[in-house]
Structures are given as structure tokens and as C-alpha cells.
C-alpha positions in Angstrom: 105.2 97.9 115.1 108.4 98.1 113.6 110.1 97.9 117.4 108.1 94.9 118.0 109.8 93.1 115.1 113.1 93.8 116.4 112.2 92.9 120.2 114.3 89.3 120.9 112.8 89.6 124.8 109.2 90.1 126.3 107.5 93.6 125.0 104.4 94.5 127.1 102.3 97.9 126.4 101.7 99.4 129.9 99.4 102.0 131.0 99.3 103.8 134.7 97.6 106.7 135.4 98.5 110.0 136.7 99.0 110.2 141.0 98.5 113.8 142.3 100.7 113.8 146.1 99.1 116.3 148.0 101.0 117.3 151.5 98.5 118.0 154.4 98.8 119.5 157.4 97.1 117.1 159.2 96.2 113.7 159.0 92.4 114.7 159.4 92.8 116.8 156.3 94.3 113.8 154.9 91.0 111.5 155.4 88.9 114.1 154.4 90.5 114.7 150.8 91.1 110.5 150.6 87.0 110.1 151.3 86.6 112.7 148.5 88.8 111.4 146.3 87.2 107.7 146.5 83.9 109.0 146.3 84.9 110.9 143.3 85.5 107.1 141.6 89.8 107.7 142.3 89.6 104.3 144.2 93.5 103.7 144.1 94.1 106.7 146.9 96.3 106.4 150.0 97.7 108.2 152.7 101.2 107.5 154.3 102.8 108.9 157.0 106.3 110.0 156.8 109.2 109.5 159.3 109.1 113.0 159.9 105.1 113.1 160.7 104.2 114.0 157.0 101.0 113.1 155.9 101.1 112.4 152.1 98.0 111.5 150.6 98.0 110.4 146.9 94.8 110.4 144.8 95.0 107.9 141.8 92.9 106.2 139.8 92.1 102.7 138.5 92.7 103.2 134.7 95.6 100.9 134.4 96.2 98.7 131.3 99.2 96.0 131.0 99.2 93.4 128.2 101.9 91.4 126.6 102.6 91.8 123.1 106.1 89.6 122.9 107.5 86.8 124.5 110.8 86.1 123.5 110.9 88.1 120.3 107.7 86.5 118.9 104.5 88.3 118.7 101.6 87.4 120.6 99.2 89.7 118.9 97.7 91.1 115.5 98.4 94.7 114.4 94.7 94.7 114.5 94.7 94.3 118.2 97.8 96.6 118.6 95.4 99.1 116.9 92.5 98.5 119.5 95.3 98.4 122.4 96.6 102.0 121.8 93.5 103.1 120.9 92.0 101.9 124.4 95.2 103.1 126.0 94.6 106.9 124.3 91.5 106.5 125.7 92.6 106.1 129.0 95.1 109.0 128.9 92.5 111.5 127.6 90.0 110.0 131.0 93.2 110.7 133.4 
């Protein structure tokens, strides 16, 4: 709170989740861990394919959170909902 009051520009609290990156061997081993991980409720997972012929697949999750609290050093928000905001975002962290 006592950065927000100092802010002059736009302050916005921003949650993302953890993303595991997981090399495979091959791409099927690739589709096989992305079906698992999206039946497993991670429903942000992807698989690239490298220059090289890597096959990356990344297993993330949907438990983001971004909300403004400043616009040009005035505040948007109560402490109250600052309160609720971190307390939601701790939430999140302990789910990830």
C-alpha cells in the first residue's frame, strides 16, 4: 500500500502460474503428456517444435489474475479490495 501511494504511472497486481517445459523425445510422447495434462484441468498446455526438431511441451495452467490498481498515480481501488486481491492471488499460488 505504501508503494501504491507513491506510484505516478499505472500499477497493476499480476498473477501467472507456474509452466513445467518438459523435452520429449518424440512428438508422440509430446501429445500423449499434452492429452494428460489437459485432462488433468492444465488447459493452457502447448507443444512447439524447435528449429532443431525439439519437441517442447509446456504444461500450464489457467490460474492467472491481472487487475489494475493505479492509473496515473491515482488509486482505483479500496485497501479492502487490495486485501481480497492478495488474498485471492495467495490462493492461487498455494493451487499452482
Amino acid at each position: 500500500l505504501a508503494a501504491l501511494e507513491k506510484s505516478t504511472g499505472d500499477v497493476v497486481l499480476k498473477f501467472e502460474p507456474f509452466v513445467l517445459h518438459v523435452l520429449c523425445q518424440e512428438l508422440q510422447d509430446a501429445q500423449l503428456l499434452h492429452s494428460v495434462a489437459i485432462n488433468s484441468g492444465f488447459r493452457n498446455s502447448g507443444i512447439t517444435v524447435g528449429r532443431g526438431g525439439k519437441v517442447m511441451m509446456a504444461v500450464r495452467s489457467t490460474h492467472c489474475l491481472e487487475v489494475p490498481l493505479t492509473h496515473q498515480g491515482k488509486l482505483l481501488v479500496s485497501e479492502e479490495y487490495i486485501e481480497f486481491l492478495v488474498h485471492i492471488a495467495n490462493g492461487k499460488m498455494e493451487e499452482n
